[in-house]
N, C-alpha and C positions, 0 to 999 in steps of 0.2 A: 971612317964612317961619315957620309955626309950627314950634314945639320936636319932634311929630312926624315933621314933614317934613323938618325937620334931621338926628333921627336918623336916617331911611331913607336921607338924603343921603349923610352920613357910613359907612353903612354897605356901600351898594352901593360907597363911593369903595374901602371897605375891603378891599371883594372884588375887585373892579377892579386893585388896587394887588396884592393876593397873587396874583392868577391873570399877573399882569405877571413877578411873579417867577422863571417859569418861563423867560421869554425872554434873562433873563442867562447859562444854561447854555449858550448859543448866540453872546450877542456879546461874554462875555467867552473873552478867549483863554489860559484859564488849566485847567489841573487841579482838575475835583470837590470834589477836597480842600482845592486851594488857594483857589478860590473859598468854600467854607464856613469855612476858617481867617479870612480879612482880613473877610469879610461879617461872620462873626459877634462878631468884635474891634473894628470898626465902631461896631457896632449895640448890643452892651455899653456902650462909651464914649456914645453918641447917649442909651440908655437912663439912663443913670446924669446925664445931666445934666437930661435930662426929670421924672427921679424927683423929682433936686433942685429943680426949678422949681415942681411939683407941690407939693413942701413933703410928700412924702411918702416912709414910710423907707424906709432901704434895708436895714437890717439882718434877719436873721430874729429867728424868736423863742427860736431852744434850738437846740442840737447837733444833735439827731434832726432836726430841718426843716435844715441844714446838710449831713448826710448826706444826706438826698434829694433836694434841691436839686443835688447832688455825681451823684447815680443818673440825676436827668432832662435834666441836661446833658450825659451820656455819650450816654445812648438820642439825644436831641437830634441830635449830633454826628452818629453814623450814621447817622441820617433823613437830614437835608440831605448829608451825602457820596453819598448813594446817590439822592436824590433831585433832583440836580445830574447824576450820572454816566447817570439813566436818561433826563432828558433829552437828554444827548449823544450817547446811543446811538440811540433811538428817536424821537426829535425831538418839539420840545414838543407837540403833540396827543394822539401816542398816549401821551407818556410822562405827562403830566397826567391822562388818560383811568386810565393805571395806577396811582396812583396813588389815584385818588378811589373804590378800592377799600376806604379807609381805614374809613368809616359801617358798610360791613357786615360788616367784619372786627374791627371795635370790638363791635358786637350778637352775633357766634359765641362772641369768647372774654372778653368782661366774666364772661358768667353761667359760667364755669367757675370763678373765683375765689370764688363764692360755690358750690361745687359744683350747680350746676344747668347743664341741660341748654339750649342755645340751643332756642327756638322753634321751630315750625315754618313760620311766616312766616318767621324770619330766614334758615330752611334754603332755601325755597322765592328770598330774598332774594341768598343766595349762590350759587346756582345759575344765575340769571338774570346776575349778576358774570361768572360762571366762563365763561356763553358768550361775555357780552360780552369777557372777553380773549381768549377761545379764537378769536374774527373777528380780534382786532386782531395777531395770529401771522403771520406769513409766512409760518413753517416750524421744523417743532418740532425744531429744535437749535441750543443757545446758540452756536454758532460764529457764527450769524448776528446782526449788531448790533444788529438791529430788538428781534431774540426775548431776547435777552441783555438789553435795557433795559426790557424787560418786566418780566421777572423782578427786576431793581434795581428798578426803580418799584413793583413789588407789594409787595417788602423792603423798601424805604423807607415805604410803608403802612403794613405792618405796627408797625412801627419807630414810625410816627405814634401807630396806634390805641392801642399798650402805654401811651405814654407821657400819651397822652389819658387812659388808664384809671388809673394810678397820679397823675396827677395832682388828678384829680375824688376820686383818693378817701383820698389822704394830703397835698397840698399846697393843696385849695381855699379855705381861709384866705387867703390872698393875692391881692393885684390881679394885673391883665395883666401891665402893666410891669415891677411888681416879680418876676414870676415870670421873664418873659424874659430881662430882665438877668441873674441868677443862670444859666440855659440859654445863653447865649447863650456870656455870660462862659465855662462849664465846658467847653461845646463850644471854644472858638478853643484855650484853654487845655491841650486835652488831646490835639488832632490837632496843634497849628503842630510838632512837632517833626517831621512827616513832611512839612511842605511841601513840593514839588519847586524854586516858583523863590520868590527870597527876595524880600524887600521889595525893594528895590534895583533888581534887572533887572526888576520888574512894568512896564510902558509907562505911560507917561500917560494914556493913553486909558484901559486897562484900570483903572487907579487911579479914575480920575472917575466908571466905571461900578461900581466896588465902596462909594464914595460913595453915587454913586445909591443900589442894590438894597440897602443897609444900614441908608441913612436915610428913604429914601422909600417904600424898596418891602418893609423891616420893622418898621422902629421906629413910623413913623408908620399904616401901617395896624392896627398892635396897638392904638395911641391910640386912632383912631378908632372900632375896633371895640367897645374898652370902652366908649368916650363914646354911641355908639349905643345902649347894652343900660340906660341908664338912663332912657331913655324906652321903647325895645323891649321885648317879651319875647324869651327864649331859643329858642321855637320859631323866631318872626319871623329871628332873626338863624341859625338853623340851616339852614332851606330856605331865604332869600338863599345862604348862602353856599356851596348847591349850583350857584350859576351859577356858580362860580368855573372849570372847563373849558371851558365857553362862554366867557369873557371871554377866557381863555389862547386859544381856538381863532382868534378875533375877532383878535386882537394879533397872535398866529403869522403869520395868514393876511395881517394891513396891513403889517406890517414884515418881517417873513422869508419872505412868499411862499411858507409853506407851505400845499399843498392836501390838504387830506385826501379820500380816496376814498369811495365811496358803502359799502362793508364796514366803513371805521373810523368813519364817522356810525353806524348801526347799532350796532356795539359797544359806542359811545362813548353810546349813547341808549341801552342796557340799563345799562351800569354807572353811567349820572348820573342815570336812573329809580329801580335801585335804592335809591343813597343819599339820593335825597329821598325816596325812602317810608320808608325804615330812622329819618331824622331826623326826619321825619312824625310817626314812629310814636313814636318814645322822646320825643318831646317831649308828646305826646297821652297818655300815660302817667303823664308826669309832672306833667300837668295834678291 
């Protein structure tokens, strides 16, 4: 297999493995929280030994990257609590569908940091978003679980895109790993005090699947994702890794026998259209 083909390998496996992720919301029998606490104390420990095998440090380089490192593991923590909880509510299709709102919510509020005005593609890009969740609705009051894990999944987006943004643009000094670990680590760190059930009463089952989704289904597809990008370009691994709602839908639909309806396809084909044009497009730019 050429080195090419290797990377594409590794990278579809990469996308494969995070759109997987979403099905732990579902078979593990734990609390949002509790699940992003042990996943991401996990996955810290998993990362920290990988670092070390790598032969690569782990330390930062100064205070100020220690402070932000400190900032992106917070935003972190509430991504995956909310992005855990919108699965449970909405069930992984639609809640992964809300979620991959993250591309065009990332293009509206980048260019306000730099006081400029989002695009009018990106407006035209957000728009096309907004129906696509406005199909995937029930019924417009949070009382309802479906509509309620909407709105978690869009938060949880959000929550993605920020932390996308401050990191591209005060921590991108740093590899994959080393960046997760530090996230990973500040996130278990800063929620375990709210856990509901402690280590101890977790089940065995539920332990072996927090094993799993920590080391399988994050540690290792962040590896591979950066092992890709050394053959790939960044566009390459951008639009791949808009299949990642398709791959969750594919998995949903062989293991948990969820079917989604001909309204949440639609929906779900505007919000994964937009953000492959959005990633398209910022990548073709930065060309």
């Amino acid at each position: 297999m050429s080195s090419h083909k290797q990377s594409l390998f590794f990278l579809h496996t990469a996308v494969l493995l995070f759109g997987g992720t979403a099905l732990f919301a579902k078979l593990i029998h734990l609390p949002a929280l509790d699940i992003t606490v042990y996943r991401t104390a996990i996955a810290a420990f998993a990362l920290v030994i990988m670092l070390g095998a790598m032969r690569q440090p782990i330390a930062l380089r100064s205070t100020k990257d220690y402070l932000i490192a400190l900032a992106l593991g917070a935003i972190v923590g509430v991504h995956w609590v909310t992005y855990f909880a919108g699965m449970q509510l909405a069930g992984i299709t639609i809640g992964i569908i809300a979620f991959f709102s993250y591309p065009v919510l990332t293009v509206m509020i980048e260019p306000l940091f730099h006081r400029a005005l989002p695009k009018l593609k990106d407006m035209i890009s957000a728009i096309a978003v907004s129906v696509g969740i406005y199909l995937l609705i029930p019924e417009a009051t949070l009382g309802n679980d479906v509509t309620l894990g909407i709105a978690t999944g869009v938060f949880s987006a959000l929550c993605f895109a920020l932390r996308n943004i401050f990191q591209r643009q005060y921590f991108n000094h740093y590899g994959g790993p080393q960046t997760m670990f530090y996230q990973t680590l500040v996130a278990s760190l800063m929620l375990c005090a709210f856990v509901e059930v402690p280590p101890m009463a977790v089940t065995q089952r539920d332990i072996a699947l927090l094993f799993l989704v920590a080391i399988i289904f994050t540690a290792t597809p962040h590896a591979l994702f950066a092992a890709s990008l050394r053959q790939l370009s960044a566009t390459t691994a951008g639009l791949i890794s808009c299949l990642q709602p398709l791959y969750a839908t594919i998995l949903a639909f062989i293991l948990l026998q969820e079917r989604p309806d001909i309204t949440t396809l639609i929906g779900g084909m505007l919000v994964v259209s937009a953000a492959f044009f959005e990633t398209w497009s910022v990548s073709r730019q930065s060309r």
